[in-house]
C-alpha positions in Angstrom: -106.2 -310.0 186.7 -106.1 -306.7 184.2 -103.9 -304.5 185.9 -103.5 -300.8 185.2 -100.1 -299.6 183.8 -99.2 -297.8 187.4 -99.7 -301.1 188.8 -97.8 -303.6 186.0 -95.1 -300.5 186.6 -95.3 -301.0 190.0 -94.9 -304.9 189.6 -92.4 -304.8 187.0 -90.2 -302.1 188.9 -90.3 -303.2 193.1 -90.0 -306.9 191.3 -87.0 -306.0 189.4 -85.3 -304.3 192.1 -86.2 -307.1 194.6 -84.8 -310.0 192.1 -81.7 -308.0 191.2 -81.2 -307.4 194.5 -80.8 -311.0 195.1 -79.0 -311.5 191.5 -76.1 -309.1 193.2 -76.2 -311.2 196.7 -76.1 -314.3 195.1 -73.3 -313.2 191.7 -75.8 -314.1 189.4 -76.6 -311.5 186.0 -79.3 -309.6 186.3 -80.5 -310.2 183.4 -81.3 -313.4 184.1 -83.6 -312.6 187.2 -85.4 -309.9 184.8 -86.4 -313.2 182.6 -87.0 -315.1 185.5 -89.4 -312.1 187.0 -91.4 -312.2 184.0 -92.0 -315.9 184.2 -93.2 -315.5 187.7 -95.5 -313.0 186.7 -96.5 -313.9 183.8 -99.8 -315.0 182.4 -98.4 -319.0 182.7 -97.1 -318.4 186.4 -98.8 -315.9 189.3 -100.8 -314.0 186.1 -100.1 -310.7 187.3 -99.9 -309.0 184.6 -102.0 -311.0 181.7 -101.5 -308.4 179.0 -97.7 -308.7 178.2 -98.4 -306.9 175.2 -98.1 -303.5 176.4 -94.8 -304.3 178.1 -93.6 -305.6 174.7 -94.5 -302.8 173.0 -92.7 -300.4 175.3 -89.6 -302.8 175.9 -89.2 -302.1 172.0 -88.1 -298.7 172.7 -85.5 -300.0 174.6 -84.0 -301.7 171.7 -84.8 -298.8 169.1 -82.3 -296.2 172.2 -79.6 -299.6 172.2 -78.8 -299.3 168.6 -79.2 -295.4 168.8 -76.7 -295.4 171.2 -74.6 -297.7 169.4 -74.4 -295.5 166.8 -73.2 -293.0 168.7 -70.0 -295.1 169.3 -69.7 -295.4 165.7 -67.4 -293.7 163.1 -68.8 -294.1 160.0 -65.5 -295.1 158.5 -64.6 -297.4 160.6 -68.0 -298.7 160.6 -67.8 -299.0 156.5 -64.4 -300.9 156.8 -65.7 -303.3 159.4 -69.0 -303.9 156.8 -66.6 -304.9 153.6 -64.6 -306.5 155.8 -66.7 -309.1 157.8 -69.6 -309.2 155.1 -68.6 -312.7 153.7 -68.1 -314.3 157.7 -71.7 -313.2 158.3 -73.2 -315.1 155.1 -71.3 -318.2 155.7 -71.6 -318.6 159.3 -75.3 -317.8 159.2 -75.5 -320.6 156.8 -73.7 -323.1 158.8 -75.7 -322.0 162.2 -78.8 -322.6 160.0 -77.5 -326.3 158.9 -76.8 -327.2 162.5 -80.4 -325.9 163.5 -81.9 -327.9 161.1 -80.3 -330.8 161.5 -80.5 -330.8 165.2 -85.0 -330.4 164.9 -85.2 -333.0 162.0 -83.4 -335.7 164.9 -85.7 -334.3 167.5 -88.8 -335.2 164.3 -90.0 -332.2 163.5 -91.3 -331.4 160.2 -89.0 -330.4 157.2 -90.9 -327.2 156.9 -90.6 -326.6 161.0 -87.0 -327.6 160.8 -86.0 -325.0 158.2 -87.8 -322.0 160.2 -86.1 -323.6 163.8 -82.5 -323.4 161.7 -83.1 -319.8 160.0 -84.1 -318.9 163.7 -80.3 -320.2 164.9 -78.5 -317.7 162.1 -78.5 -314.7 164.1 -76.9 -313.8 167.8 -78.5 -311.2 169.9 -78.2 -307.7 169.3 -79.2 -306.6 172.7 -77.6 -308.9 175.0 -74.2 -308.4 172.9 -74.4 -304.8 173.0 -75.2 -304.7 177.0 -72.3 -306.5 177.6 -69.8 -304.8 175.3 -67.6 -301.8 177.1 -68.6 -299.2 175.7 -65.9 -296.9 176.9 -62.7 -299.4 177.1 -60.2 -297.8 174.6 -58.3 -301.4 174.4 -61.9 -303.0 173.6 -62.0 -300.7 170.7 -61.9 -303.3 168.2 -63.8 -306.1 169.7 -66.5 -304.1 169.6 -66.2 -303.2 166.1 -65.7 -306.6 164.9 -69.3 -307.4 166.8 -71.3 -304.4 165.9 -70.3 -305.1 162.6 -71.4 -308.9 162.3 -74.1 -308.3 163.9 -75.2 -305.9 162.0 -74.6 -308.1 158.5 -77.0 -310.5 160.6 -79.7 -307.5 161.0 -80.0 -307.0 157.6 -80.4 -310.7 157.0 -82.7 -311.2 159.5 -84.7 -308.3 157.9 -84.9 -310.4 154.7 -86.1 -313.2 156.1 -88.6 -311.1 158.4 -89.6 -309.9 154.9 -90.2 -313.2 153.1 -92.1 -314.8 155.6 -94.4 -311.5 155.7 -94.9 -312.2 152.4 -96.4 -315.7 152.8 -98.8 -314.1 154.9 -99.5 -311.3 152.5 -102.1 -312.4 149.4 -101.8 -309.0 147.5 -99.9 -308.8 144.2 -97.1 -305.9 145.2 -94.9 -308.8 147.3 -92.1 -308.4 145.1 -92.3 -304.4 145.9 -91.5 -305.5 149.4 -88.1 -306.7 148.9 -87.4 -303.9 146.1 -88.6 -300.8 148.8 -85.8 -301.7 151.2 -83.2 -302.2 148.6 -84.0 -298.5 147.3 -84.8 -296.7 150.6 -82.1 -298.0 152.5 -79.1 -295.5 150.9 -81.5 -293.0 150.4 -82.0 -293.0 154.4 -78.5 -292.9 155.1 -78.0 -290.1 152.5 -81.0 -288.1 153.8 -80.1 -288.8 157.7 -76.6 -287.6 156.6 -77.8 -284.1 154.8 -80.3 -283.6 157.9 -77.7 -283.5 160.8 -75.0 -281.5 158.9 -76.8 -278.6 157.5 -80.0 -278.7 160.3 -79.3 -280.7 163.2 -75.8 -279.7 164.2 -76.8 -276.1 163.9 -79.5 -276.4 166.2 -77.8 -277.8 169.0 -75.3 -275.5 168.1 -76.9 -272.5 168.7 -78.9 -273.5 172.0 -76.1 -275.9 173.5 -76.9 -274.3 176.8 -80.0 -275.7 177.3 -79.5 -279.2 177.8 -82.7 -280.3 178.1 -83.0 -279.3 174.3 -80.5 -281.6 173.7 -81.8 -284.2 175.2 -85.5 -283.8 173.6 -83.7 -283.2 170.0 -81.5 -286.3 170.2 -85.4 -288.5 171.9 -87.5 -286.8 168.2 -84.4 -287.8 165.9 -83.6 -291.1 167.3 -87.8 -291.9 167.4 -88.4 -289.9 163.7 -85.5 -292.0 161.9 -86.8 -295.3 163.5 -90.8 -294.6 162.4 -89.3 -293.0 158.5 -87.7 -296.6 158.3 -90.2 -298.8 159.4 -92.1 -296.6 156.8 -89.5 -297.5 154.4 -89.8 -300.8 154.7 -86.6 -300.8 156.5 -87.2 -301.9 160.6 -87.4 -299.2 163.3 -84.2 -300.7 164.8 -82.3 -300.0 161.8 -83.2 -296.4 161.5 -82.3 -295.4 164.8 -78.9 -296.6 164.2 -78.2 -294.9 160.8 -79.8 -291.5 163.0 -77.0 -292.4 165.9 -73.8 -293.0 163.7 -75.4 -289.9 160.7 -74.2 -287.8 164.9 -71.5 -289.9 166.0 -69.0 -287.6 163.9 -69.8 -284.3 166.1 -68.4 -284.1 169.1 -71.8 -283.5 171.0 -72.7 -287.4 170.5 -70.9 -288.5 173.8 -72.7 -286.2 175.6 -76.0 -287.6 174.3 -75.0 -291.0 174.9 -74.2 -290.3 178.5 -77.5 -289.0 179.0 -79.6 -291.8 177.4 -78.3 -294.5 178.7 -80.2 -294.3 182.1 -83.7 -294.3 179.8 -82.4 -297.2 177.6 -81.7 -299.2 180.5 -85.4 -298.6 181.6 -86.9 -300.0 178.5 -84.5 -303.0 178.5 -85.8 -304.4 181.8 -89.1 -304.1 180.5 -87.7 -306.0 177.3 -86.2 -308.8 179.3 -89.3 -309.4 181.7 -91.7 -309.6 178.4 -89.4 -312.5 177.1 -90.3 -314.2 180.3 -94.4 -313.1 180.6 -94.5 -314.5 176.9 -93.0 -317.9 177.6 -96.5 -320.7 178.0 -94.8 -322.7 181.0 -97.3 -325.2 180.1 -95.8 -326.8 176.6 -91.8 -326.7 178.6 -92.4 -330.4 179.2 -92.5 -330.7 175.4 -90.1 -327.9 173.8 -86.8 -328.2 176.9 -85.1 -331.3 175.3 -84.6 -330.2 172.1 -84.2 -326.6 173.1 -81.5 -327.3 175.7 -79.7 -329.3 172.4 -79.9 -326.6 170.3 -79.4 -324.0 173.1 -75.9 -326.0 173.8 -75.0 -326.8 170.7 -75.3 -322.9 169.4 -72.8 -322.2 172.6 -70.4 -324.8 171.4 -70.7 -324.4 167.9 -70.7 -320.4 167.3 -67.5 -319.4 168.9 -65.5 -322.0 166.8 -66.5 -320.7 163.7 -66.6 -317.7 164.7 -62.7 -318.3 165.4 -61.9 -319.7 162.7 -63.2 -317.5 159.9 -61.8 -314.4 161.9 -58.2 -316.2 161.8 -58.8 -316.3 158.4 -58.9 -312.6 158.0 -55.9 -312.2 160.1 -57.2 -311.4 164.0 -55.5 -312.6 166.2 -56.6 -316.1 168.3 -57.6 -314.3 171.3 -59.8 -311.6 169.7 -61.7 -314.1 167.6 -62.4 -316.5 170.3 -64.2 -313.3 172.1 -66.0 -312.1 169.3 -67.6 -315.8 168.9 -68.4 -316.1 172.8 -69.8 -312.7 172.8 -71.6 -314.0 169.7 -72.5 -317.1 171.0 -76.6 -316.9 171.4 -79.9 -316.6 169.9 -81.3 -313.5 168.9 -84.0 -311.5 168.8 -84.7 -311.4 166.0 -85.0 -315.5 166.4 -88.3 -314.7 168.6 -90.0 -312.4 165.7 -89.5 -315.4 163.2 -90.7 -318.0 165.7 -93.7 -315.4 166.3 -94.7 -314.7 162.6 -94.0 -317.8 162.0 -96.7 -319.5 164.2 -99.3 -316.7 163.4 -99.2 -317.6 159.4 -99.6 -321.5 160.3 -95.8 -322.3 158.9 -95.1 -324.0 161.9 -96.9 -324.9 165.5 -97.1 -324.0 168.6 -94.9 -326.3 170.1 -92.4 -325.6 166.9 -92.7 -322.0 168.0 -91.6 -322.7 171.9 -88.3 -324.6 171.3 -87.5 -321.4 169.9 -88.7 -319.2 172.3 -87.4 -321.6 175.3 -83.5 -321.8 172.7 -83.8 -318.2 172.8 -84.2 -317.8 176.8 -81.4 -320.4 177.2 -78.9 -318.9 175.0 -79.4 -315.6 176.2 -79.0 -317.3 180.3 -76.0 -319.4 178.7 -74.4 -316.5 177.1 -74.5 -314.6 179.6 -72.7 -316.5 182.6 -69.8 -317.2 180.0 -69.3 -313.5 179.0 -69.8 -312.6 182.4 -67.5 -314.8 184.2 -64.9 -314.7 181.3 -64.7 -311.0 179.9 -64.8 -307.5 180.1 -68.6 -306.4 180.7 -70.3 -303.5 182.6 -71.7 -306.2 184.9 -69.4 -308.5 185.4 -69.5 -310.0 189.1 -65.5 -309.6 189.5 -64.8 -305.6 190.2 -61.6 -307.4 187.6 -63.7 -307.4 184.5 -66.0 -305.0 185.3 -66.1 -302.0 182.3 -68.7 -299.7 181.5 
């Protein structure tokens, strides 16, 4: 049944507050019940909303306010320390996540070619699940979060340079070497340029009418929105833009304000996010794809926060701090769904192929979750103990 966007709102929305309602009753995250909603509702499931693609392409706004925000809580020095810092952990652990994830699908006798894309998918840990359930405000979590933002970053950018080779299997025009030059060149001339823009234009406007607050809030929405399109038309991806456009603010002093004031809008979009990964799931090929999903799924939970540990304790954090960072770290991303995705649609690998990532994906992010949740400092945790905005 097509449904108008008032109504898939209207689905999305009462459903939501209905499931999460239970999810609170029953000390369960609600992001698993926004997952679960979109399964339900899904084209495989009840098919009330058939068109998931709308809802994908608005739930993609919620990602491009995440890493705004996160920005926001970024000084750039720090943030440059963190980079030089953890730059070598991110290479070789994404290499060893990649081993184990191909490994892992050549037992379960998939093809070498389906095997590598199914380990390059394992490299990276989610973005958006990490950052929801990072305090943002916990002065003692300070660091924690730094050491996170700034792997997964490093992780970003790889993911980006796979994103960009596989685009250019699918591209047959003789400029594919352009494509991995154009980031390379635009990416420090968008810092610079972001940089230049908020100090000698940006700050003065919001300066001058810091009264009006809905100014501030439309200003912050068209800089956070321009930076991620300029990117994207640099090459660069849209995520990655509207974090260089929150940390180019997070020196001035006005930044926490804007933060405050977003977050209620971010959170919006991420629901929508979280119910698309579940409409996009085909229930029908699960039968196929759970077995050697719920093996990589487990074996990424097992597997991440020991290296993870390890190659922190190498660069002198203490125990405690790395085992954190490598539970928190301890998923799928993202970015993992995109691959699987192109993947498919340039005939690299199959549908089924393309599901065990999708269905890793889902259980990493459920797996994750419960652990950080039940173990950590997060603004939903079920104990009022943990519980940090």
């Amino acid at each position: 049944m097509e449904a108008s966007i008032v109504h898939s709102f209207f689905l999305i929305f009462a459903g939501a507050a209905v499931v999460a309602s239970i999810a609170l009753y029953t000390k369960q995250p609600m992001i698993i019940a926004y997952i679960a909603l979109g399964v339900l509702f899904g084209p495989s499931s009840l098919s009330l909303i058939d068109e998931p693609k709308l809802m994908d392409e608005m739930s993609h706004i919620g990602i491009i306010f995440l890493l705004f925000l996160l920005g926001l809580d970024m000084q750039p020095s720090h943030l440059i320390n963190m980079l030089k810092k953890a730059s070598w952990i991110a290479l070789l652990s994404s290499a060893i996540f990649a081993l184990v994830g191909y490994v892992v699908a050549i037992l379960c006798n998939y093809s070498t070619t389906e095997s590598l894309i199914i380990g390059i998918a394992m490299m990276f840990s989610s973005t958006i699940v990490c950052i929801k359930l990072l305090p943002t405000t916990a002065l003692h979590h300070k660091h924690t979060g730094e050491l996170v933002v700034g792997l997964l970053l490093l992780q970003d950018m790889i993911a980006i340079a796979v994103l960009l080779v596989l685009y250019s299997f699918s591209s047959n025009d003789d400029n594919s070497a352009m494509q991995y030059i154009k980031p390379l060149i635009s990416l420090p001339l968008l810092i610079a340029g972001a940089f230049l823009f908020v100090k000698y234009i940006l700050l003065k406007l919001i300066a001058k009418f810091d009264r009006f607050h809905e100014y501030i809030f439309l200003v912050s929405i068209g800089w956070c929105l321009s930076m991620a399109v300029l990117a994207e038309a640099a090459g660069l991806s849209a995520e990655m833009g509207a974090f260089v456009a929150g940390v180019a603010l997070a020196t001035s002093p006005i930044s926490q304000y804007i933060a405050t004031h977003l977050k209620p809008l971010r959170d919006f979009f991420l629901i929508l996010f979280f119910f698309t990964i579940g409409a996009s799931f085909d229930l029908s090929l699960l039968g196929l794809v759970i077995v050697p999903a719920l093996i990589l799924a487990i074996s990424t939970m097992l597997i991440k926060p020991v290296v993870f540990r390890f190659l922190l304790k190498s660069i002198k954090e203490d125990s405690s701090t790395s085992w954190e960072v490598g539970f928190r770290l301890g998923q799928v991303s993202e970015f993992s769904l995109l691959i699987a995705y192109l993947a498919a649609n340039i005939g690299l690998i199959g549908e089924e192929a393309s599901h065990v990532i999708q269905a890793t994906a889902i259980l990493s992010f459920a797996l994750s979750t419960y652990i950080v949740i039940l173990n950590f400092p997060t603004p939903i945790a079920i104990s009022d103990k943990l519980r940090r905005d």
